[in-house]
N, C-alpha and C positions, 0 to 999 in steps of 0.2 A: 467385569468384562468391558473390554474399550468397545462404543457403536460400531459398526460401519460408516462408509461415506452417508450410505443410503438411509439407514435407521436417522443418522441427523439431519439430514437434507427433511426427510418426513418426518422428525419432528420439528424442525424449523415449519414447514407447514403447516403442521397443527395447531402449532404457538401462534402462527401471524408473524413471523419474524421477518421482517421484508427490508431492513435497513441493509446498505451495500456488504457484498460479502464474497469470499473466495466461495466458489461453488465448487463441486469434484468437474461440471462440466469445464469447466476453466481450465482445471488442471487436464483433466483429458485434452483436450485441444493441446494443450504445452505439451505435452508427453508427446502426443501424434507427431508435434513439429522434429524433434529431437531425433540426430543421427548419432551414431555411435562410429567412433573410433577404437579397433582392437588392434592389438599388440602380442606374439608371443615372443615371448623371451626364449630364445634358441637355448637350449640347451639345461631347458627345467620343464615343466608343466604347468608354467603359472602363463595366460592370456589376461592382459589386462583391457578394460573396457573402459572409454571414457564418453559422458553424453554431451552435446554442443546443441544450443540452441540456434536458430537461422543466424541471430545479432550475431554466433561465435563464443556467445558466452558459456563457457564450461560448468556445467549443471554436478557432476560427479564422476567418481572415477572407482572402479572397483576391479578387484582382480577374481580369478578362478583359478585352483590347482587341485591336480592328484597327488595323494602321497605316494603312490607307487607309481612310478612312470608304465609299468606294464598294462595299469589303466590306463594312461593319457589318449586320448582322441582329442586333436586340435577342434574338430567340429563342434561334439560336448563341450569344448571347454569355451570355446566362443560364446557359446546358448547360453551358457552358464553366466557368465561373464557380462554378457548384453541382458539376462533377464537380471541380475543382481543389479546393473546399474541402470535397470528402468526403474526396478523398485525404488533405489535411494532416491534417483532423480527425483521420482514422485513428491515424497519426503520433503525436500530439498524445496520444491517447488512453491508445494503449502506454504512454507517458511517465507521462500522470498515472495512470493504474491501475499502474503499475510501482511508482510512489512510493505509491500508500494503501496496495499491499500489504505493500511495506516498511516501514513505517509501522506497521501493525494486529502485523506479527509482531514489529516491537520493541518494542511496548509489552505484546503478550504475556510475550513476556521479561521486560519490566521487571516486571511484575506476580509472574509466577514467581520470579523472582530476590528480590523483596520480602518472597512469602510463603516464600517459603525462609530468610531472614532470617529474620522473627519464628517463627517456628517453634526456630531454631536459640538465639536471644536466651532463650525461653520456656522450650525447656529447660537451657540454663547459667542462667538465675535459679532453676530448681527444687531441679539439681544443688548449685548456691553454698547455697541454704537448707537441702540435707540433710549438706551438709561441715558447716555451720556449726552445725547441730544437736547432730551426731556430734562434734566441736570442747567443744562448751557440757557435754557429758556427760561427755568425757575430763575440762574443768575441775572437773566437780563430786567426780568418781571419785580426783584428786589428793589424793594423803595416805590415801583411803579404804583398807581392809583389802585387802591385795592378794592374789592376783589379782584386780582388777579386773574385771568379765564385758565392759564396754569394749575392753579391752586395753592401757589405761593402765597 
């Protein structure tokens, strides 16, 4: 049997699991923002539903029909229509909030891992500058009265 949101959410708290994460609160707040556009198609029983977030960006789209028109009610069929494509929405949502967060922390990484390079570059070119200094001294110091204070 698959958890609920809530079963994993409390066992994430029992574990200590506190690294960034999609939460159901997350998704609730998405879901609340979301309007619905419905559609019946004149001349059948299907009302189609489609959800839009504020950006405009279309989250899902689902339909409703009866197989007997002598059941159809446009209202039912709207309900219908709008609860099916809250559910997908929902769905949908995990997904793409799954993916930005995976997203936003690899390119944390990547940014890390960058400035951890030039930092690492910055000082092998200091280090290479003060061999080469210490190098140009030893050359001047050859031949000179020795002990050298070098070490040449």
């Amino acid at each position: 049997m698959i958890p609920t949101e809530q079963q994993v959410e409390q066992r994430a708290a029992v574990l200590g699991l506190s690294a960034p994460r999609v939460t159901p609160a997350m998704i609730d707040a998405l879901v609340e923002s979301l309007t619905f556009d419905t559609h019946y198609i004149p001349g059948t029983t299907t009302v189609v539903a489609t959800s839009l977030l504020p950006s405009g960006f279309t989250v899902a789209t689902t339909k409703s029909a009866s197989a007997s028109p002598e059941n159809f009610n446009l209202a039912l069929g709207i309900e219908i229509a709008i609860g099916k494509c809250k559910d997908e929405s929902r769905q949908k949502l995990w997904e793409l909030e799954g993916y930005r967060l995976k997203h936003a922390l690899h390119e944390q990484s990547e940014s890390i891992a960058a400035d951890s390079l030039s930092t690492i570059r910055a000082n092998l070119s200091l280090a290479d500058s003060k061999l080469n200094g210490a190098a140009a001294l030893r050359a001047e110091c050859t031949g000179a009265v020795q002990p050298c204070p070098c070490g040449a």
